[in-house]
C-alpha positions as CSV (number, residue, x, y, z in Angstrom):
1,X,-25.8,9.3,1.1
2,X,-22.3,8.6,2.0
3,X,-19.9,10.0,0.2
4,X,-15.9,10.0,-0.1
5,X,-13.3,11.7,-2.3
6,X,-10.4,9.3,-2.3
7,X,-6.9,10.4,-3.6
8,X,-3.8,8.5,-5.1
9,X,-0.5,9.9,-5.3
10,X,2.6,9.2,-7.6
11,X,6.0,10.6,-6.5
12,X,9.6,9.3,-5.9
13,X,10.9,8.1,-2.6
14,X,11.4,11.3,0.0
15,X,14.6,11.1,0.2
16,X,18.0,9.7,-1.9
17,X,20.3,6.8,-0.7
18,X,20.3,5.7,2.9
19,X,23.5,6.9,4.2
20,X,25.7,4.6,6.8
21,X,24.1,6.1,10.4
22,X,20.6,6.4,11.4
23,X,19.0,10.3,10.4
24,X,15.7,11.5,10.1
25,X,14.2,11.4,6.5
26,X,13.4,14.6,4.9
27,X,9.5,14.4,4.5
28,X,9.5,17.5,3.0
29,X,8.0,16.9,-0.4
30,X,4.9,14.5,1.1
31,X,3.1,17.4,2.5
32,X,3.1,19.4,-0.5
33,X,1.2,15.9,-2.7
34,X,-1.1,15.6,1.0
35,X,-2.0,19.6,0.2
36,X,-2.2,19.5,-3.3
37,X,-4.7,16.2,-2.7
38,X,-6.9,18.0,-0.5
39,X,-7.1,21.0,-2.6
40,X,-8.7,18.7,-5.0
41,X,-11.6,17.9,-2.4
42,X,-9.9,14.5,-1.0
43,X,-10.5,13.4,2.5
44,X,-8.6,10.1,2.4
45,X,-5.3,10.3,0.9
46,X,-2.9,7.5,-0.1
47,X,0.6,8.0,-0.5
48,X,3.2,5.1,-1.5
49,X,4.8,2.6,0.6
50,X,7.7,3.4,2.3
51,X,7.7,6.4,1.4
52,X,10.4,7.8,3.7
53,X,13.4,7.0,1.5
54,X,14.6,4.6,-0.8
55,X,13.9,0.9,-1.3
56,X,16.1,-0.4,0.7
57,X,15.0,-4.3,0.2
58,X,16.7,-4.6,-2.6
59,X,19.9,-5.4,-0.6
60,X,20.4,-7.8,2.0
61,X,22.6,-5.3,4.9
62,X,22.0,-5.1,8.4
63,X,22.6,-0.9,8.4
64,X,19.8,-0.8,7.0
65,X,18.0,-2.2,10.1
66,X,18.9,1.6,11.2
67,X,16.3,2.8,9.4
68,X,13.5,1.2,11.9
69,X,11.9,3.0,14.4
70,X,9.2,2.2,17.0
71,X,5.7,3.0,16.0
72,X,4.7,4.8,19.4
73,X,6.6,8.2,19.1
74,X,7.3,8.0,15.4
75,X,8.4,11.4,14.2
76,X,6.8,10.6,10.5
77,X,3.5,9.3,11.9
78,X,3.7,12.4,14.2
79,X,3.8,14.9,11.6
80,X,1.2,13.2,9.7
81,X,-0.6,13.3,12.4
82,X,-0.4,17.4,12.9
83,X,-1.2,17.8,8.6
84,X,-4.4,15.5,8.9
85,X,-6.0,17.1,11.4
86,X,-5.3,20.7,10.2
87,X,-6.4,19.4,6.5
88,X,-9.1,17.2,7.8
89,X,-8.1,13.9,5.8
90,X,-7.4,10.4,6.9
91,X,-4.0,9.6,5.9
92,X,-2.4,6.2,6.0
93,X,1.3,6.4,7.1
94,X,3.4,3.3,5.7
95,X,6.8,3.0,8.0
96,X,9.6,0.6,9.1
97,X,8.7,-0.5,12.5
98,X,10.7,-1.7,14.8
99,X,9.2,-4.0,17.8
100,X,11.3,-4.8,20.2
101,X,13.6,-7.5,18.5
102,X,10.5,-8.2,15.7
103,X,10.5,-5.5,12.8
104,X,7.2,-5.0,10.4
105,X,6.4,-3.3,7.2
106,X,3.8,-1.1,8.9
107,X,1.1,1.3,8.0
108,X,-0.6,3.3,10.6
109,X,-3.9,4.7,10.1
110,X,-4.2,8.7,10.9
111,X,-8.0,10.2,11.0
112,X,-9.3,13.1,10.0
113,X,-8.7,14.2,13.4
114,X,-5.6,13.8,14.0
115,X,-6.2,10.4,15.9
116,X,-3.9,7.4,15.8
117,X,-6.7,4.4,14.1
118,X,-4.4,1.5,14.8
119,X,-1.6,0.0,13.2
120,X,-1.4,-2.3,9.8
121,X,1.3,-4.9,9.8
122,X,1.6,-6.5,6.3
123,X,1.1,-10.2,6.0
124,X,2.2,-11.7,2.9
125,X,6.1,-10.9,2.5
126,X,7.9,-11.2,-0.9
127,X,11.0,-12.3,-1.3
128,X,13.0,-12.5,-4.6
129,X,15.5,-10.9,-6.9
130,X,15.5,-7.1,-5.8
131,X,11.8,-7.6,-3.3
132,X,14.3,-9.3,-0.7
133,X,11.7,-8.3,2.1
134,X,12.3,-11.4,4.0
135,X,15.2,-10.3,5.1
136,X,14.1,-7.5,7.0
137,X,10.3,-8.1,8.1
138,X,8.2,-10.4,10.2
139,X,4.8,-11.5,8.8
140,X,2.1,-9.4,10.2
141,X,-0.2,-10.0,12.8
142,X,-3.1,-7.9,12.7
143,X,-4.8,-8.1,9.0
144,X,-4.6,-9.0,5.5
145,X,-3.4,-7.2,2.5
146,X,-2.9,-8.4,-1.3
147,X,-4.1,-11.6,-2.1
148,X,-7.4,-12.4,-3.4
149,X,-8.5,-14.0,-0.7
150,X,-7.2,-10.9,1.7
151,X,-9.5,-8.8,-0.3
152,X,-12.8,-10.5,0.0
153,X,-12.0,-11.3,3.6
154,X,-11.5,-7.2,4.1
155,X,-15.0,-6.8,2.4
156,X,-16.5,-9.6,4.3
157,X,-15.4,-7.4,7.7
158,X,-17.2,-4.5,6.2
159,X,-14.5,-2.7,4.2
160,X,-16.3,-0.5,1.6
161,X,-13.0,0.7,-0.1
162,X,-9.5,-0.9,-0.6
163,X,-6.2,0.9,-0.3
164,X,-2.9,-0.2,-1.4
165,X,0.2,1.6,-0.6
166,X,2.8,-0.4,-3.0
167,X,6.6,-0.6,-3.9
168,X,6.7,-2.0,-7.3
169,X,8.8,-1.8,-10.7
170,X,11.1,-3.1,-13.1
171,X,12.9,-6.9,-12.2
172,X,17.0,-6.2,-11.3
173,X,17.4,-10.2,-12.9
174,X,15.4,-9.5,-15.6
175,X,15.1,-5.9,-16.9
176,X,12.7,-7.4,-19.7
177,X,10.1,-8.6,-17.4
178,X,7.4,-5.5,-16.8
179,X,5.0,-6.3,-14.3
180,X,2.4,-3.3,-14.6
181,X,-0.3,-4.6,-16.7
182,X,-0.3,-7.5,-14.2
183,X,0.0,-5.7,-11.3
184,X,-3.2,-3.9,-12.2
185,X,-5.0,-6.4,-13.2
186,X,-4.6,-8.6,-10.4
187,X,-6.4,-5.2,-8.2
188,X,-9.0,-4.0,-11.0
189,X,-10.2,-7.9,-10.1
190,X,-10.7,-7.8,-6.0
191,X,-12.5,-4.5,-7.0
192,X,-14.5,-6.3,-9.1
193,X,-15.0,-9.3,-7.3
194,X,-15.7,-7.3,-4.1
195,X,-17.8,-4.4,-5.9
196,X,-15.8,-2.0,-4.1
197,X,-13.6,1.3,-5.2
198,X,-9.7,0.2,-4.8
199,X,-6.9,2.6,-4.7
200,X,-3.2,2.0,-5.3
201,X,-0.5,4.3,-5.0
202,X,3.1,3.8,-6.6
203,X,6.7,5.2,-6.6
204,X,8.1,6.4,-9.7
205,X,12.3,6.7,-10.5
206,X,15.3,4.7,-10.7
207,X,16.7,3.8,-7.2
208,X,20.1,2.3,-7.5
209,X,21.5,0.7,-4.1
210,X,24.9,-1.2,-3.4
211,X,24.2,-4.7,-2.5
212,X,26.3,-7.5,-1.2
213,X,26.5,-8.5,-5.2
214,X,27.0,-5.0,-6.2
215,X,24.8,-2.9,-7.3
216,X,20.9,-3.3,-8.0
217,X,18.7,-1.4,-9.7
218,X,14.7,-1.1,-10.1
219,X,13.0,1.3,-12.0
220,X,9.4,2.0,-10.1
221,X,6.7,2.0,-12.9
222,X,4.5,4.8,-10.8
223,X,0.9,4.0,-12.7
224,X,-0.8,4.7,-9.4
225,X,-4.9,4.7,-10.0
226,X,-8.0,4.2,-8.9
227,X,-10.6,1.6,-10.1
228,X,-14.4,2.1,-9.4
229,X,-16.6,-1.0,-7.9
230,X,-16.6,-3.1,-11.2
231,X,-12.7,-2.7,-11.6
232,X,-12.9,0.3,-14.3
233,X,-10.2,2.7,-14.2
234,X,-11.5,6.5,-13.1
235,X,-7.9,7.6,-12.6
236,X,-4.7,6.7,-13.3
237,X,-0.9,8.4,-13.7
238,X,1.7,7.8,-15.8
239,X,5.1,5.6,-14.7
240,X,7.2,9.1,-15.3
241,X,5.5,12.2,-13.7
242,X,4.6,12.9,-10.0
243,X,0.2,13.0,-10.1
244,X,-2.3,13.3,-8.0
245,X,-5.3,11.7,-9.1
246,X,-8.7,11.8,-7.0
247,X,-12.2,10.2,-7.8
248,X,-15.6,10.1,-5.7
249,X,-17.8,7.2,-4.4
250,X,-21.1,7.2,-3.2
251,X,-20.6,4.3,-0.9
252,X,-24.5,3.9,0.2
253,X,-25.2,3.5,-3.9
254,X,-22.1,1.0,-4.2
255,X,-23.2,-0.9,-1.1
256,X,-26.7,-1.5,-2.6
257,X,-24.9,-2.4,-6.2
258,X,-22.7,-5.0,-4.0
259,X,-26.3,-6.4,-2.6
260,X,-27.8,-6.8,-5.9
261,X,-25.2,-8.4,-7.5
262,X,-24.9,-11.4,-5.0
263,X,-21.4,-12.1,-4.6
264,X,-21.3,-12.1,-1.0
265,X,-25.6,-13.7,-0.7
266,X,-24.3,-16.6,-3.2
267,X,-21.6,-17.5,-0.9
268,X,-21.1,-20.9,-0.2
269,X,-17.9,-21.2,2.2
270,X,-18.7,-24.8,2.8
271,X,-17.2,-25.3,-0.2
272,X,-14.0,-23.6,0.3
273,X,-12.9,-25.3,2.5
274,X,-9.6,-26.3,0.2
275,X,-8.5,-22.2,1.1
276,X,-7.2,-23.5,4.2
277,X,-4.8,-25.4,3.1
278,X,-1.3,-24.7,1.1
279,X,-1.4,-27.3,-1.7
280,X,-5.3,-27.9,-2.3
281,X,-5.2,-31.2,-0.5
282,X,-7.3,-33.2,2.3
283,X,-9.5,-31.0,4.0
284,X,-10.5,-32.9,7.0
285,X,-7.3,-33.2,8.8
């Protein structure tokens, strides 16, 4: 039996507004949610996206391109890297990295050891009204992340559990729009689809940054959780208070549901062929 305790944490950015120079951010809080996540019996342990300071893409300014760093020598990944392997967890690390003249929406993977896995570029890139990611990262080159078809092509690679660090809240064009009930749908379906445990981890707060239109504001909806194999909710937090919610999976019991089910046996990507192509058109060219 194979078994892991996955944790999802809720909490606002690390640090407040990005001042005009290049600093360090002040981590100082994300140990204390790693701690409190392994004193609940977690060994893998997702915190939020860009967790260093505030979300800065919801202004278009080239200071901001200050906050990159390179991912070898990282001093963020580097501490992580010194609290997993005296907690024994695997951590995922989401960072701005900076590559040469090519910058990335990066997550690095840190094992239970201590040991650098590898490095997660994300691929699909949003860009609208306070999500102006374009701006400031390339697509990535090493993996998928987000979309339907990312998930079942994870699974089809042998991922037994989905993690998705995430930035996500209110709309600065239309303060009426509220995304959460889609935004958790949308993942309670590759779980269920996939028949694998997904976890998603969210800020919480109001983040107010000067843009070149003045200022904008988002209001992160937190409601971090965690869905089970068949896209049920076993955890979840609230869009107001820091959390730490853990659950457990037997993934040898999950992997034999999976099997049984025949979502992946029933397969017929002959017929997909239409998924390679942006507007469902001829397939043969």
């Amino acid at each position: 039996m194979m078994t892991i305790t996955a944790a999802a944490t809720t909490a606002p950015p690390c640090w407040d507004p990005i001042p005009a120079g290049p600093r360090t951010p002040d981590i100082t809080a994300l140990p204390l949610l790693v701690r409190a996540a392994h004193d609940k019996g977690a060994n893998i342990i997702l915190v939020q996206e860009l967790f260093e300071g505030y979300y800065f893409c919801q202004a278009q300014r080239e200071d901001f391109f200050q906050r990159a760093k390179p991912y070898k020598g990282h001093p963020t990944i580097m501490r992580m890297q010194k609290l997993a392997k005296e907690l024994g967890v695997v951590i995922p690390v989401s960072f701005f990295e900076e590559a040469n003249n090519a910058h990335y929406n990066s997550a690095a993977i840190i094992d239970a050891d201590g040991t650098d896995l590898g490095l997660y570029r994300k691929s699909h890139i949003p860009d609208g009204p306070g999500y102006e990611e374009k701006f400031y990262f390339n697509p990535g080159d090493t993996g998928f992340k987000w979309f339907p078809e990312a998930a079942r092509a994870m699974v089809l690679q042998g991922a037994e559990i989905l993690f998705y660090p995430t930035a996500i809240g209110s709309e600065p064009q239309d303060q009426g729009l509220d995304s959460r009930d889609h935004w958790k749908r949308v993942m309670q379906g590759h779980a269920g689809a996939n028949v694998v445990p997904l976890v998603a981890s969210n800020r919480i707060g109001k983040e107010i940054i000067e843009t070149e239109h003045g200022k904008s504001q988002i209001t992160f909806y937190g409601n971090s959780f965690i869905a089970g194999p068949t896209g049920e909710i076993v955890a979840a937090a609230d869009d107001k208070e820091e959390a730490v919610l853990v659950a457990e999976f037997d993934l040898d019991k999950i992997k034999y549901k999976r099997c049984s089910w025949g979502v992946f046996r029933d397969r017929r990507p002959d017929l997909y062929k239409v998924l390679l192509t942006l507007d469902g058109g001829n397939t043969n060219s």
